[in-house]
Residue frames relative to the residue before (quaternion, step in Angstrom):
aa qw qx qy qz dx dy dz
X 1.0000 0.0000 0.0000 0.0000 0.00 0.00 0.00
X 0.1309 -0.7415 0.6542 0.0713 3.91 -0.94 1.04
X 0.0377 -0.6934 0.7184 0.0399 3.44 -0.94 0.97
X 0.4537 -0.5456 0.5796 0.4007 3.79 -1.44 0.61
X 0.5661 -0.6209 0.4807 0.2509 3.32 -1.65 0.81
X 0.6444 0.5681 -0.3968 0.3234 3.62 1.06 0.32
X 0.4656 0.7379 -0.4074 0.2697 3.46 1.42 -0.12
X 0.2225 -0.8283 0.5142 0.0102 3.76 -0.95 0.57
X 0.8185 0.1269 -0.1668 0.5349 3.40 1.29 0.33
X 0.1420 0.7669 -0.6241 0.0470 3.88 -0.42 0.41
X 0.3174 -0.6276 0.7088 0.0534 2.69 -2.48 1.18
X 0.4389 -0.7263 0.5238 0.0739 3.16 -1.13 1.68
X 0.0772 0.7809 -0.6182 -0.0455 4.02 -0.07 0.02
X 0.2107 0.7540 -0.6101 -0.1219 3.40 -0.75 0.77
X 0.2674 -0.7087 0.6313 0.1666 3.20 -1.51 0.26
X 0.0165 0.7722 -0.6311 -0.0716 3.47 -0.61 0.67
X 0.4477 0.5810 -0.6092 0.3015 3.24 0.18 1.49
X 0.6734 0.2802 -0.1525 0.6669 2.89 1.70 -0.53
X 0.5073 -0.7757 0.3188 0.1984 3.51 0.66 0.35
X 0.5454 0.6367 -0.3312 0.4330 3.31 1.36 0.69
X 0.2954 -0.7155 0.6320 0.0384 3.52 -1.28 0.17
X 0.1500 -0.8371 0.5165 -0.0994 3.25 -0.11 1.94
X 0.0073 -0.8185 0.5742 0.0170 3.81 -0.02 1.19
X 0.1947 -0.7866 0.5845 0.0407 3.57 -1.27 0.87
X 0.0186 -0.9074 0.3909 0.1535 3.62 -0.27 0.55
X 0.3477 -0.7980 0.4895 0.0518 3.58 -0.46 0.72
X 0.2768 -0.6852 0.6471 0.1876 4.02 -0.64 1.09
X 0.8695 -0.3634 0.2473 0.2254 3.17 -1.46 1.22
X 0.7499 0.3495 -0.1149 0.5499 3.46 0.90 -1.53
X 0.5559 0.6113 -0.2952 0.4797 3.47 1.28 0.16
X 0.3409 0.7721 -0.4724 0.2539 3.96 1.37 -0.16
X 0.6702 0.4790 -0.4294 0.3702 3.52 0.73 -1.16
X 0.4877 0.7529 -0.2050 0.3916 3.33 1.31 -1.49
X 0.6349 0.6760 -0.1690 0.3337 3.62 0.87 -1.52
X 0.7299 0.5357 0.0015 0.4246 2.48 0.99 -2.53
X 0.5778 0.6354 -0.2127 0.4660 3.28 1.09 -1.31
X 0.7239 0.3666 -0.2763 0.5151 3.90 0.63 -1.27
X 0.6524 0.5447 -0.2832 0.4443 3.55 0.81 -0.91
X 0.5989 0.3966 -0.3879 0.5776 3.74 0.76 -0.34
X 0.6734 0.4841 -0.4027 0.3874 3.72 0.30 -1.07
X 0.7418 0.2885 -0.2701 0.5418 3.75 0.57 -0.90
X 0.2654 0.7318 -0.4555 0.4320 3.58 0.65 0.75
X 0.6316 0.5158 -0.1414 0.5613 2.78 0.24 -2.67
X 0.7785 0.4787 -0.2152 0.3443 3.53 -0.63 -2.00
X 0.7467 0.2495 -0.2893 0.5445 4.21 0.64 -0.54
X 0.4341 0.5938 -0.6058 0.3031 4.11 0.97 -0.16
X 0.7650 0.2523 -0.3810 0.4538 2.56 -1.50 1.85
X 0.7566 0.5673 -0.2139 0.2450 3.43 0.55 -1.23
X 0.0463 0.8391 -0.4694 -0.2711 4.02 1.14 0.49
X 0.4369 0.6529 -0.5662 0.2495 4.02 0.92 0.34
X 0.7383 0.4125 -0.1577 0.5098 3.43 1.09 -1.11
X 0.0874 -0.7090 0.6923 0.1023 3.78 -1.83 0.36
X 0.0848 0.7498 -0.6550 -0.0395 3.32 -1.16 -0.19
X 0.1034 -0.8322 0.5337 -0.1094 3.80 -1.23 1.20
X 0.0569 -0.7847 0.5935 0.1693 3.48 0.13 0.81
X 0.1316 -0.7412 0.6576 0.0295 3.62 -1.15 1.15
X 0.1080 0.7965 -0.5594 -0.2026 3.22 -1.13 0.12
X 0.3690 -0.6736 0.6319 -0.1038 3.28 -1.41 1.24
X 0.6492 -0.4885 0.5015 0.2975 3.16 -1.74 0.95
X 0.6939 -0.1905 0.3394 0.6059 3.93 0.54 -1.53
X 0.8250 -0.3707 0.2844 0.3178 2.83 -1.53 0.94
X 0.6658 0.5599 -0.2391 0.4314 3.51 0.82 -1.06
X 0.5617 0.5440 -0.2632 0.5651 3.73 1.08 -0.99
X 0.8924 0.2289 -0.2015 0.3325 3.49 0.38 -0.92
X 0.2924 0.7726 -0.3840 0.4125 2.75 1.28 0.93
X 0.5835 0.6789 -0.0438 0.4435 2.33 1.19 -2.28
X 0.8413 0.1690 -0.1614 0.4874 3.60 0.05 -1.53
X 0.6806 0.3199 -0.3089 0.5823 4.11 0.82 -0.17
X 0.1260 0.7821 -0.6075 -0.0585 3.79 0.35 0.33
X 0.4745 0.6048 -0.4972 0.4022 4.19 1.28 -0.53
X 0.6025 0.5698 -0.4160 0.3731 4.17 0.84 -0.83
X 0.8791 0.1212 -0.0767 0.4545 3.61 1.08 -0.64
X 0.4038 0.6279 -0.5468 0.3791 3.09 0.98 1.36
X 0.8915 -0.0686 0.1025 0.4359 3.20 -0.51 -0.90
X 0.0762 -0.9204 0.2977 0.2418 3.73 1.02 0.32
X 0.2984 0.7725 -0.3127 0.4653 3.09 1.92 -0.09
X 0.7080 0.5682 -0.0551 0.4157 3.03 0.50 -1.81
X 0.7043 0.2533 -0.1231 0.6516 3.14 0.32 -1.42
X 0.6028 0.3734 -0.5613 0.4269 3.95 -0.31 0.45
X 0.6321 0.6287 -0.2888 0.3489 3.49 0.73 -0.69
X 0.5701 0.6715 -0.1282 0.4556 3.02 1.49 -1.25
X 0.6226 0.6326 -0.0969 0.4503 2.97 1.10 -1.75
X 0.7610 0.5911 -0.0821 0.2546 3.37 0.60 -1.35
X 0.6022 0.3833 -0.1456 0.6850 2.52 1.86 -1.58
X 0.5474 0.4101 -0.5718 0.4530 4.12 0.47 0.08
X 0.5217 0.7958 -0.1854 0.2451 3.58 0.63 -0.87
X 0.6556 0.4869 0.0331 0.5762 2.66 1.39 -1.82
X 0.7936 0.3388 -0.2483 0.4402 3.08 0.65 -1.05
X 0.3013 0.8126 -0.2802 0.4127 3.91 1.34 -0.40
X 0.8475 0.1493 0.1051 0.4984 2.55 0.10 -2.22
């Protein structure tokens, strides 16, 4: 995945029914914009412990790498993980 280096906010969406991790990125002057998707897919997973979703924000793509490096390792892995925190939670 290539993201320009100018973005300043992104929404994580995962699903672990399908095992994937849907990332959206957003340019600084875009925050309201941000907020807005992140509440909608909120609403839309309340309730749902298959799905997540996290609005982060970061200098560039690189940074958030940096500080969330579990979002782009192994996503396998890290869903699994997930599941079993999940599980136990709920």
């Amino acid at each position: 995945m290539i993201f320009p280096q100018k973005k300043e906010f992104f929404v994580l969406e995962l699903n672990t029914i399908q095992e994937k991790i849907t990332i959206t990125s957003f340019l600084k002057k875009e925050e309201k914009k941000a907020i807005k998707m992140y509440s909608e897919v909120e609403k839309k997973i309340y309730g749902k412990k298959e799905y997540d979703v996290v609005l982060i924000g970061a200098d560039n793509i690189t940074e958030l790498k940096k500080a969330y490096p579990n979002y782009f390792a192994d996503t396998n892995e890290f869903i699994k993980n997930l599941i079993k925190i999940l599980h136990k939670v709920n």
